[in-house]
C-alpha positions in Angstrom: -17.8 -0.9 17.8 -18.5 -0.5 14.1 -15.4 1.2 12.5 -16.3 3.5 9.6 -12.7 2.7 7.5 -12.5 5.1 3.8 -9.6 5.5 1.6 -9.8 8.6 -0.8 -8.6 8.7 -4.2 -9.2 11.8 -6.3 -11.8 10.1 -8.7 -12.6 7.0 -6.2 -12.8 6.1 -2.6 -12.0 2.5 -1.2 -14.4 1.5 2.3 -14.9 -1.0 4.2 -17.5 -1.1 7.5 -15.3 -3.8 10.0 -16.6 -5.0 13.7 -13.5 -3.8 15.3 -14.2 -6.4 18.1 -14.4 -9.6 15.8 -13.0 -7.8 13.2 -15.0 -9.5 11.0 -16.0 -6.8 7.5 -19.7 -6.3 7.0 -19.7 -4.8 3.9 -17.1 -2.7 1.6 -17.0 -1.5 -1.8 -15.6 1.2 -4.1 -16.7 4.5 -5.7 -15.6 5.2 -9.5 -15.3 8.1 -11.4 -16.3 10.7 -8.9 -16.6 13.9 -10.9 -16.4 12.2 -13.8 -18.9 10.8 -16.5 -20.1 6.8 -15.6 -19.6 7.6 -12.1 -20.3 4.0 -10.3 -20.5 2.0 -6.3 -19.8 -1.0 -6.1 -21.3 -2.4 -2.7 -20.3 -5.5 -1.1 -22.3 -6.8 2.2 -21.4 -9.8 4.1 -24.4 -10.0 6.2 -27.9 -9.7 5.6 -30.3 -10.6 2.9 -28.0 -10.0 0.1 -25.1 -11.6 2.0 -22.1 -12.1 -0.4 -24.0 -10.2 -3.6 -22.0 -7.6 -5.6 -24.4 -4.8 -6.0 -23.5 -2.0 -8.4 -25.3 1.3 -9.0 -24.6 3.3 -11.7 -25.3 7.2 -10.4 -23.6 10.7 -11.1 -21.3 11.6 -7.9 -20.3 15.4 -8.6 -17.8 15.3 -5.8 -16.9 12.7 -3.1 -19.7 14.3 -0.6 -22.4 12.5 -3.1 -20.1 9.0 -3.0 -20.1 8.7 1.0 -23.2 9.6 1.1 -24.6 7.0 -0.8 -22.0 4.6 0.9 -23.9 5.4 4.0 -27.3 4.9 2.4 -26.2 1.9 1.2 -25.1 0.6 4.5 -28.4 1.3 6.0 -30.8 -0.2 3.1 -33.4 -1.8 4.4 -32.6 -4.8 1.3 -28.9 -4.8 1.3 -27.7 -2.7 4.2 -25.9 -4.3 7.6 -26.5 -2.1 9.9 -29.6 -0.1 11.2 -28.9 3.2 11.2 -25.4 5.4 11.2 -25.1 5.7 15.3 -23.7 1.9 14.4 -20.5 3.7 13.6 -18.4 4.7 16.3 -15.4 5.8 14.8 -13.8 6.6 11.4 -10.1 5.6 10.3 -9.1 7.4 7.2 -5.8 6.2 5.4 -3.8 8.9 4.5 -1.2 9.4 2.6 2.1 11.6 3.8 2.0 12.4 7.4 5.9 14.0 7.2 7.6 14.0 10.3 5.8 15.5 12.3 2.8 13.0 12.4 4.8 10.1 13.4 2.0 7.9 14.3 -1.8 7.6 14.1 -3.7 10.2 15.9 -7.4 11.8 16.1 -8.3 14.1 14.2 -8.4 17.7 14.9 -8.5 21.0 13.7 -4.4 20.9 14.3 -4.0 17.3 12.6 -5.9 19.3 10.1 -3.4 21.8 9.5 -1.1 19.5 9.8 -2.0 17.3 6.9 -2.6 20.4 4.6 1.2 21.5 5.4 2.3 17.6 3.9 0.2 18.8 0.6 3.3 19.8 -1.0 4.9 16.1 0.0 2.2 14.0 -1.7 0.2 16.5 -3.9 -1.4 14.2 -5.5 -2.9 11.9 -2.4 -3.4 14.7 1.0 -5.7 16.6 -0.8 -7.8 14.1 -1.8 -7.5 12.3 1.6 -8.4 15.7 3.2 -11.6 15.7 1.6 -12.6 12.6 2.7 -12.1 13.6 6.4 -13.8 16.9 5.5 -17.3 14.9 4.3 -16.6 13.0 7.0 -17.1 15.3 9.3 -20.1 17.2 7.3 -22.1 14.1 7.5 -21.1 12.6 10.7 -19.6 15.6 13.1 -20.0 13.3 16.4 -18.4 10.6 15.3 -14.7 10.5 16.5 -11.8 10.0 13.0 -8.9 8.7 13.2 -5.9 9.4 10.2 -3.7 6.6 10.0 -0.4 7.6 7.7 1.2 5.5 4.9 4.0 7.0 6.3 3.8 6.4 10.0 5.7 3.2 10.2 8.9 4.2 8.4 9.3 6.9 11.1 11.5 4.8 12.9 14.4 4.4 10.1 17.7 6.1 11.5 18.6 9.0 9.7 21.6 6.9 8.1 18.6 5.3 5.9 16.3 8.3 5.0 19.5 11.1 4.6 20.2 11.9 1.3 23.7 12.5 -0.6 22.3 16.1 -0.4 23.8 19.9 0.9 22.3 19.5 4.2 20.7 22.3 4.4 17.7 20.8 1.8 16.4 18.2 4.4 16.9 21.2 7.6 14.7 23.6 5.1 12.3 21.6 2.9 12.5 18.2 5.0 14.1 16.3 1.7 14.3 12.6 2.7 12.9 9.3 2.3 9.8 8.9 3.9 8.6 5.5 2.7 5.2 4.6 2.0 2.7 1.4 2.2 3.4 1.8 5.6 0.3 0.1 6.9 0.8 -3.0 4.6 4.5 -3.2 5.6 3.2 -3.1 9.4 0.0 -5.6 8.8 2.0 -7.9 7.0 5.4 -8.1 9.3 3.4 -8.5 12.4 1.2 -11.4 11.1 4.1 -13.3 10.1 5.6 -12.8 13.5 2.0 -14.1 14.8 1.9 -16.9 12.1 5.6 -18.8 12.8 4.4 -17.6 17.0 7.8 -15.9 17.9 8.1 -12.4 19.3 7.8 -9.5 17.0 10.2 -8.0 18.6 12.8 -10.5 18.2 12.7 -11.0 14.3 14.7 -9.8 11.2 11.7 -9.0 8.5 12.0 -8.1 4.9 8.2 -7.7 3.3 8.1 -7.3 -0.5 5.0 -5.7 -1.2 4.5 -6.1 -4.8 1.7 -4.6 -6.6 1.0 -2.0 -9.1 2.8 0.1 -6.4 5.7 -2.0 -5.1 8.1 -1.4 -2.0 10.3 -3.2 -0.1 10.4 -3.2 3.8 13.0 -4.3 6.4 11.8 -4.7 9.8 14.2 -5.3 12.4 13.0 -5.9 15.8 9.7 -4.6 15.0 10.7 -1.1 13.8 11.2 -0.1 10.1 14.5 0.4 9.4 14.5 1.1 6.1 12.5 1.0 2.8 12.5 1.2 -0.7 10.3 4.3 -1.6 11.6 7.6 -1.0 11.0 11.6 -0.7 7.4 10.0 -3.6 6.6 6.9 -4.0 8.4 7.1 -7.7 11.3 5.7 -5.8 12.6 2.2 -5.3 11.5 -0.9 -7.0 10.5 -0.2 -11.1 6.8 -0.9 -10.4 3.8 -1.3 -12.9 3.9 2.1 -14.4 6.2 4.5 -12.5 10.3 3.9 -13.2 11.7 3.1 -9.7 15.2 4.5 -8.8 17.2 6.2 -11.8 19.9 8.5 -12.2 18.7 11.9 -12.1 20.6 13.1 -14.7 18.4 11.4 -16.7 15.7 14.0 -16.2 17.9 17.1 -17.9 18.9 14.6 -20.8 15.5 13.5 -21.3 14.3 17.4 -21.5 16.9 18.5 -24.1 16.4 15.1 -26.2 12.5 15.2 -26.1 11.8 18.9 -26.2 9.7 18.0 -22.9 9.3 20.4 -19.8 10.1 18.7 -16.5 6.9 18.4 -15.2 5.9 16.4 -19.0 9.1 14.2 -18.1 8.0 13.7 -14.9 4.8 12.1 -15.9 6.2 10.1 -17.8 8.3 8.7 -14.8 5.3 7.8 -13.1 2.7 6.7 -15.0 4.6 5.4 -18.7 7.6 4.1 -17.3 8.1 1.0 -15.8 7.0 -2.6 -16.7 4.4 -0.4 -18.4 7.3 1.1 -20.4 9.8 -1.9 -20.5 6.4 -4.4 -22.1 5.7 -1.8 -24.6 2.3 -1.0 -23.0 1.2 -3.9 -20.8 0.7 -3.4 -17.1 -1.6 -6.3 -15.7 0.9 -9.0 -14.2 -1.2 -11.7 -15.4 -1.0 -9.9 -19.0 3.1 -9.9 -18.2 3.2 -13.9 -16.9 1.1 -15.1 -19.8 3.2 -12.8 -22.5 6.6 -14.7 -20.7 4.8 -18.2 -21.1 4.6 -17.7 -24.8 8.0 -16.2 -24.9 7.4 -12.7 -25.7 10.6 -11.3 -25.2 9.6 -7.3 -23.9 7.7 -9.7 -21.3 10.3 -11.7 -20.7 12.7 -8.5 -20.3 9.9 -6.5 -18.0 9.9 -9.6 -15.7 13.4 -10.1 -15.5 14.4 -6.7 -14.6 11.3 -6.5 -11.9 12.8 -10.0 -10.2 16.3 -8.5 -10.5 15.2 -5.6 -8.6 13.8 -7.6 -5.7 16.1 -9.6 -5.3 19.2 -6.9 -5.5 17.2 -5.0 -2.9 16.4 -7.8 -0.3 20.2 -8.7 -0.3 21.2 -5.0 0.6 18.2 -5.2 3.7 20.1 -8.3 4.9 23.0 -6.9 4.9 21.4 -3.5 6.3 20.5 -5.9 9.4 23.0 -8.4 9.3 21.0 -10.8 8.5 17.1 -12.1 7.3 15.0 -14.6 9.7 11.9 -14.2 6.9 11.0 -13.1 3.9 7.4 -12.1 2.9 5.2 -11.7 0.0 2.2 -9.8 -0.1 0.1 -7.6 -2.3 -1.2 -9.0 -5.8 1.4 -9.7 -7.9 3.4 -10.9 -4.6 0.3 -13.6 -3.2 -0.5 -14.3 -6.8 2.9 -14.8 -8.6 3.8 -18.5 -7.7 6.7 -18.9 -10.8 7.9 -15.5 -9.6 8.7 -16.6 -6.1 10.1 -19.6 -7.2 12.8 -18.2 -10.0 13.4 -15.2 -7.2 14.5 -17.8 -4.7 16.2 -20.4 -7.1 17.7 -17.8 -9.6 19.1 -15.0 -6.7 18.6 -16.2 -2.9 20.1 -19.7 -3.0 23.3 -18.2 -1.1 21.0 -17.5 1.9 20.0 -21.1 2.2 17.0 -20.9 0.6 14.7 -23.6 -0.1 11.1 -23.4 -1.9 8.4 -26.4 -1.6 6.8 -26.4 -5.0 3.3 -27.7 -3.4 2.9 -24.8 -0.7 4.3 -22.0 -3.1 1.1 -23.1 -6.1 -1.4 -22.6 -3.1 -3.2 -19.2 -3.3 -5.4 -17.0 -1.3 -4.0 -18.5 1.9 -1.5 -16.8 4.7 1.3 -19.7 4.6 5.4 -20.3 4.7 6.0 -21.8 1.1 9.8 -22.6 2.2 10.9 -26.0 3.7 11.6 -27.1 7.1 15.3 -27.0 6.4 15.2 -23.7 4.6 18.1 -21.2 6.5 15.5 -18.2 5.9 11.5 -18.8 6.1 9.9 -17.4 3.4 5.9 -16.8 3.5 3.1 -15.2 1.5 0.5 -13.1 3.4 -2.4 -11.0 2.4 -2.2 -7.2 3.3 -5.1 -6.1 5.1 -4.5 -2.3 5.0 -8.0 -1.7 5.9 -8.3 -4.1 9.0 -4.9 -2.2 10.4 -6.4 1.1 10.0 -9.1 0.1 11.9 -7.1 -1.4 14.7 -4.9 1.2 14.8 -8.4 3.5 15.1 -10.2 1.4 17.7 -7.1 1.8 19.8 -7.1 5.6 19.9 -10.6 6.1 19.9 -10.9 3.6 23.1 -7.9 6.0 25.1 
């Protein structure tokens, strides 16, 4: 079975098309600037005539309707396309973003699910609605094919309500459902469970910390195969201070910040999350790579981003320890954590040495491979791992679809 997997943005939608038997991708791609002027898809196939090519076609997409359909058409081509016609796809997984509490775990989609996901609008404004219309096309242009939603916020379900409470009058998490909900639950998920695969001990029997660090960032500890706490909260503004949203502060700050600025909440806001953090601390530089070559040359609002970023890594992995009483292994994933070799290395030298950390400098330099970059007689195994977001999705649809 061919699994249909799309990811909706409100000006772009991620896909991928994945044999959910060999799991193996056929093609995948992004659509740019839907709605907007320059409007773009960027098609990738990995079978077929044009195996490996980048193909990019330039086109107006007034709404995300226009983008999947022309995903479609571009999966049938008769020059680039990998499959022969759309009755090829059996199922489709759509990521979506805030599933509350009351959608716990991946599930079909139906008209209930639909109501469902509307009601977690006012949770992640800015992501359901955009996800909804995904599974809306979706359904427009394929209404026999079975969908699946698989939530960002699925996995952190599990977290005892001593993690996800607030210091808050009761009575705000009984009426609005104010908690932490975590997000990059599907990363957090992937990744934990191939490192269980990768050293070949039971999932079940393991103490986990995954730092997924990318332009979004959250940390993860996984204890016995369950979430038991995460960095992201009630948004995914919380936590770690990321590439352009602040991370934990004191909300205080907020008030101050609208007297001193002459700002209205929801201006402050926006600043929170998309001026503020290593965006805000470099004085306007957000690409790691940007960051890593400013601290080579010294650049001291570099150096200063990067230092409180580590800082808050580290400081958040030693609370997760001690939130499970211990760590059996730590894991990087996402950009900035598979990419960021010096990073790894000062985070274990400069904060973790207490746990019994050791790094071997040869393993750590490799990239773009799934390996443990601590040595043999390390106390805590530390590993990198690419996310595959999109490969869980469409496990986690091939499984409900096949019930």
């Amino acid at each position: 079975m061919n699994v249909f997997v799309v990811n909706c943005g409100s000006s772009s939608l991620k896909y991928q098309l994945i044999d959910a038997q060999s799991e193996v991708v056929l093609a995948k791609g992004l659509c740019e600037r839907i709605g907007i002027e320059g409007s773009q898809i960027v098609y990738k196939p990995a079978r077929g005539k044009r195996s490996g090519d980048k193909i990019v076609i330039q086109s107006p997409m007034p709404d995300h309707t226009n983008a999947i359909r022309m995903v479609l058409e571009c999966l049938v081509n008769e020059d680039y396309g990998v499959i022969g016609s759309l009755e090829e796809i059996g199922a489709i997984g759509h990521r979506v973003a805030h599933g509350g509490e009351k959608l716990a775990s991946s599930v079909v989609i139906d008209d209930e699910v639909l109501k469902d996901i509307e009601e977690c609008c006012e949770l992640a404004p800015l992501h359901n609605p955009a996800n909804l219309i995904g599974i809306n096309v979706c359904h427009d242009l394929m209404p026999h094919v079975p969908m699946v939603a698989v939530f960002d916020t699925a996995f952190h379900q599990t977290m005892p309500e001593k993690a996800y409470l607030y210091g808050l009058p009761y009575r705000y998490y009984t009426d609005y459902k104010i908690r932490r909900y975590g997000f990059h639950g599907t990363s957090h998920s992937y990744v934990s469970k191939k490192a269980a695969q990768i050293l070949d001990k039971p999932y079940e029997s393991l103490k986990t910390i995954v730092c997924h660090l990318g332009n979004g960032a959250s940390i993860c500890a996984v204890k016995n195969g369950k979430s038991v706490d995460t960095s992201m909260g009630f948004t995914p503004v919380a936590g770690l201070v990321m590439g352009t949203r602040c991370g934990d502060i004191d909300p205080a700050i907020v008030d101050y910040l609208v007297e001193k600025e002459h700002k209205t909440v929801h201006e402050i806001n926006t600043i929170l999350n998309k001026e503020s953090g290593i965006y805000g601390l470099s004085g306007g530089l957000v690409d790691f790579r940007d960051i890593r070559k400013g601290c080579q040359e010294g650049d001291e609002k570099c150096l200063r981003a990067m230092d409180v970023f580590m800082y808050n890594i580290a400081t958040r992995v030693g609370a997760y320890a001690a939130a499970m009483n211990g760590v059996d292994v730590i894991v990087f994933t996402a950009g900035i954590g598979e990419n960021g070799d010096q990073m790894r290395k000062d985070i274990c030298e400069q904060y973790w040495s207490y746990m019994g950390i050791k790094i071997d400098d040869e393993k750590n330099r490799l990239s773009g491979e799934d390996v443990v970059i601590s040595t043999p007689d390390s106390k805590v195994t530390v590993m990198v791992i690419g996310t595959n977001e999109e490969l869980m999705i469409a496990r986690e649809t091939m499984a409900l679809v096949k019930e």
